[in-house]
C-alpha positions in Angstrom: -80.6 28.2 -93.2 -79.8 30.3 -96.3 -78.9 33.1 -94.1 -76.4 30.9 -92.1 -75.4 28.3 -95.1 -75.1 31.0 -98.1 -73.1 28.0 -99.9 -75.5 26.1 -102.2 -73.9 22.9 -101.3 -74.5 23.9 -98.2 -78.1 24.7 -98.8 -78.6 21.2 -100.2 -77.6 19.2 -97.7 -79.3 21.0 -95.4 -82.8 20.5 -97.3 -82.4 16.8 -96.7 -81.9 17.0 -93.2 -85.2 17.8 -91.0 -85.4 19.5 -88.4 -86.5 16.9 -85.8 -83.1 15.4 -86.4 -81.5 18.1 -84.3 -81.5 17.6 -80.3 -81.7 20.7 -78.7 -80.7 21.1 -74.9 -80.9 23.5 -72.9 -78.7 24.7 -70.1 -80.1 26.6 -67.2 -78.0 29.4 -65.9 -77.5 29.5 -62.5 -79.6 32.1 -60.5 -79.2 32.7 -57.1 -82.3 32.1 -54.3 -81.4 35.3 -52.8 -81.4 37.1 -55.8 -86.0 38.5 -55.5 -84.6 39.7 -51.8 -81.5 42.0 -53.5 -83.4 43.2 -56.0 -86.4 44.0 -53.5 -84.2 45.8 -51.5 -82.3 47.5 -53.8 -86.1 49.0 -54.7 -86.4 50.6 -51.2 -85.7 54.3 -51.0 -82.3 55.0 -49.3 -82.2 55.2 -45.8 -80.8 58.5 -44.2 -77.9 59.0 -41.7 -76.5 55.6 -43.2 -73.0 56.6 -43.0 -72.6 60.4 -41.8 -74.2 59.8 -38.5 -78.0 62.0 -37.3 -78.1 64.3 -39.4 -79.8 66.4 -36.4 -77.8 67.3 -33.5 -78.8 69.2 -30.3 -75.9 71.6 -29.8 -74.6 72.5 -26.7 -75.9 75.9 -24.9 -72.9 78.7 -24.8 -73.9 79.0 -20.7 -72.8 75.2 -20.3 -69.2 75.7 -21.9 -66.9 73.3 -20.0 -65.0 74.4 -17.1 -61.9 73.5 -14.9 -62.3 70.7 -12.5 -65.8 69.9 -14.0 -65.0 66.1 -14.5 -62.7 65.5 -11.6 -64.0 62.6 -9.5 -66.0 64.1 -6.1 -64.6 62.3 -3.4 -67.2 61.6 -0.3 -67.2 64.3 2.7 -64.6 63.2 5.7 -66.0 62.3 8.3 -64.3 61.5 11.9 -63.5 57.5 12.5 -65.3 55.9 15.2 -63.2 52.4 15.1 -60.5 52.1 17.4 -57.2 50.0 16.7 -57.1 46.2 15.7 -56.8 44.5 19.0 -57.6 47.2 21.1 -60.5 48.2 23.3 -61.9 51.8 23.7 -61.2 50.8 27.7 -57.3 49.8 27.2 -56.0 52.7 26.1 -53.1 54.4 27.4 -53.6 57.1 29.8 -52.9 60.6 28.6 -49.3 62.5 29.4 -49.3 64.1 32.8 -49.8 67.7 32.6 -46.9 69.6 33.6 -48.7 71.0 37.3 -49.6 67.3 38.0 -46.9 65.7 40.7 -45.9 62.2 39.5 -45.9 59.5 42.3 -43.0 58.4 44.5 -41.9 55.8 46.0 -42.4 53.4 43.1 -39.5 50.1 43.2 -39.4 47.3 40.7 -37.0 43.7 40.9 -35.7 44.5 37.6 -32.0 45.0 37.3 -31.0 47.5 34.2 -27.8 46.4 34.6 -27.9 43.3 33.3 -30.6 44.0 31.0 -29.2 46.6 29.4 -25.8 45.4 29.4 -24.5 44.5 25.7 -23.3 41.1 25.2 -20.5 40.5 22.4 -20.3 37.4 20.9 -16.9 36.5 20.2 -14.9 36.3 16.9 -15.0 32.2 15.4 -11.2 31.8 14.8 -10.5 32.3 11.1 -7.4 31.0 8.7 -6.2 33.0 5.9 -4.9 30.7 3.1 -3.8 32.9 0.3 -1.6 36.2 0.2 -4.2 38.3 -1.0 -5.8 38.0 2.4 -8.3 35.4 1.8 -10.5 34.4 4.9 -12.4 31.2 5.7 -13.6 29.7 8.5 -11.1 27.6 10.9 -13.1 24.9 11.4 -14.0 24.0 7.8 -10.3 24.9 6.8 -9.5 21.1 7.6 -7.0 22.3 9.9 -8.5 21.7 13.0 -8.3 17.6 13.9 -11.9 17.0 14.5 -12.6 13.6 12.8 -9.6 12.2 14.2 -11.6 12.5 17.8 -14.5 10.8 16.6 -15.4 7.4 17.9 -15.6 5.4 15.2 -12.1 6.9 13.6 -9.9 4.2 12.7 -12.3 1.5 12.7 -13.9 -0.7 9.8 -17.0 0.6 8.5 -20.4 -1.6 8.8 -20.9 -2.3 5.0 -17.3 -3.4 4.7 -18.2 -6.3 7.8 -21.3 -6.8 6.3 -19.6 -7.8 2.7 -16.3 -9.7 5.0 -19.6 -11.6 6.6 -21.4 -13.0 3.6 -17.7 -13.6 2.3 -17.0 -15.9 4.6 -20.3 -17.1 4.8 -20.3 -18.3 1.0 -16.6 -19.7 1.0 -17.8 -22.1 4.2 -21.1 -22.9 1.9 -19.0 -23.9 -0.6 -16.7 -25.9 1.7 -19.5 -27.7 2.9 -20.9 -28.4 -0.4 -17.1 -30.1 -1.4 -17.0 -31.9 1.5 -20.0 -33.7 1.0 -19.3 -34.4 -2.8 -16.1 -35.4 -2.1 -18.2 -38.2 0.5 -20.0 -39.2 -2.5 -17.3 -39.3 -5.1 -14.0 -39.2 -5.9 -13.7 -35.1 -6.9 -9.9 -33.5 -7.0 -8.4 -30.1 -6.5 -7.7 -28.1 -9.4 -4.2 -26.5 -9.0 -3.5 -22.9 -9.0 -2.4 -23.0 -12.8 -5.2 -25.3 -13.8 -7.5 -23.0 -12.6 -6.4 -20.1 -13.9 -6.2 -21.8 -17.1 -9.9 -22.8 -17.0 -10.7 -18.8 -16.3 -8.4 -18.1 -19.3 -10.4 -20.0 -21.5 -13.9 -19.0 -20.3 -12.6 -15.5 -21.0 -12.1 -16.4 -24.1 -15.0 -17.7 -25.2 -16.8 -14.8 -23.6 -15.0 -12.6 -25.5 -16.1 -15.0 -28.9 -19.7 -15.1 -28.2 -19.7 -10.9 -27.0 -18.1 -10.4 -30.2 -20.8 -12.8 -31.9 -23.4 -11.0 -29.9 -22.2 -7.5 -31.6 -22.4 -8.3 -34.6 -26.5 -9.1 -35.0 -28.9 -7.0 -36.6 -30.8 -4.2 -35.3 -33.9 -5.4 -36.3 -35.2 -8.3 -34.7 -38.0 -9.3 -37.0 -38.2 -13.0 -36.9 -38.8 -15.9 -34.9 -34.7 -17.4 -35.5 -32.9 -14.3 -35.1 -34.6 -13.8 -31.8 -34.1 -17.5 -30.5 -30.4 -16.6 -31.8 -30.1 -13.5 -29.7 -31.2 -14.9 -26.5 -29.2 -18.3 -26.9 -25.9 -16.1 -26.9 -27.5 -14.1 -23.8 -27.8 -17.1 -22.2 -24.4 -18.3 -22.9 -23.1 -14.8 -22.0 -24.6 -15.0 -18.3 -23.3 -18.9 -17.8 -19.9 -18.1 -18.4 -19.9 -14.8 -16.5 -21.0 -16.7 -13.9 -18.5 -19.6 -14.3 -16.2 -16.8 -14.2 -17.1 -15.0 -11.3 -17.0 -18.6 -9.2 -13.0 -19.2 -10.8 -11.9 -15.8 -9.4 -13.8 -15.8 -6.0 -12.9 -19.4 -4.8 -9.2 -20.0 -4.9 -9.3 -23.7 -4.3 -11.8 -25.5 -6.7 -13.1 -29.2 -6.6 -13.9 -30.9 -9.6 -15.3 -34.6 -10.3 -12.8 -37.2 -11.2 -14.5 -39.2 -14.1 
């Protein structure tokens, strides 16, 4: 302690102090498991041709020096083809030419007229209109000039969809007049008058236009239980006058109960 402490105050209070008062702990370094295998092989002598290859090689012999063509590919002798063509027999082949002693036959005929066969046929020209001054061509009968719809046989008449949509028209406004008739039997009802009525659609309009613009004006969010019973309320009320509405403008004469 001298050596460490030179101080005598030091030395002192060191004297008073044992030495089983110190706790002394000691921390392991940390040593790798692999570490006996590295070492061990670090201990073997060095193996040869680690890097540079064998360090013997058998050198080529002067008399086998390369020469031209050496490493071209040999391609298999030719030999002659024994199949005949796809779809043809060995039996159905066409006889050879005549030789030029051999006399051909006579007398052959045949119904076949060469005339006709061999006769070209030209199709006409399909009649063309030119619509501009630079010479542009198109096709007469898509041009619009030629009055082909016009001969049609259903030209000029109503179409089917449009009867269809007269027919359920008709069919809903005697509905209706069968459903007045038989109120007015049971009560007392009245007919609204042209500018009653249009009054009436006037003010559904409007308060269409009052709840639409109520409608607009909600939140994006829809997180609770009130805003959504307030949303679809003014849905509701949105589709009952829209249908109120469409009945006012599709039925000119309306019947209403006289209370």
């Amino acid at each position: 302690f001298q050596e460490v402490f030179p101080t005598p105050s030091y030395c002192k209070i060191m004297d008073l102090i044992t030495v089983n008062d110190f706790a002394f702990c000691t921390v392991h370094r940390y040593v790798s498991k692999f570490r006996p295998a590295v070492v061990q092989e670090e201990k073997l002598p060095k193996r040869p041709m680690r890097t540079m290859g064998p360090a013997k090689v058998e050198t080529p012999s002067p008399e086998n020096f390369l020469k031209k063509h050496s490493k071209d590919p040999k391609l298999s002798d030719i030999q002659p083809c024994l199949c005949t063509p796809k779809g043809l027999d060995t039996d159905s082949r066409k006889p050879p030419v005549p030789t030029r002693t051999e006399i051909p036959p006579m007398g052959i005929q045949t119904k076949r007229d060469f005339t006709k066969t061999c006769t070209f046929v030209t199709s006409k020209p399909k009649p063309i209109s030119v619509d501009t001054y630079k010479g542009h061509k198109e096709v007469l009968e898509n041009s619009g000039l030629v009055p082909k719809y016009i001969k049609k046989t259903d030209f000029g008449k109503v179409p089917t969809y449009l009867q269809k949509h007269n027919t359920e028209k008709k069919k809903a406004q005697e509905e209706y007049d069968n459903y007045v008739k038989e109120q007015r039997e049971k009560q007392a009802m009245k007919q609204l008058s042209e500018e009653e009525r249009r009054d009436i659609l006037e003010g559904l309009k409007k308060n269409w236009d009052r709840i639409h613009h109520e409608y607009q004006g909600l939140s994006l969010v829809i997180d609770t239980w009130c805003k959504r019973a307030h949303k679809e309320r003014l849905e509701a009320d949105m589709k009952r006058l829209e249908k109120e509405m469409e009945t006012f403008e599709r039925f000119k004469v309306i019947y209403i109960a006289d209370n």
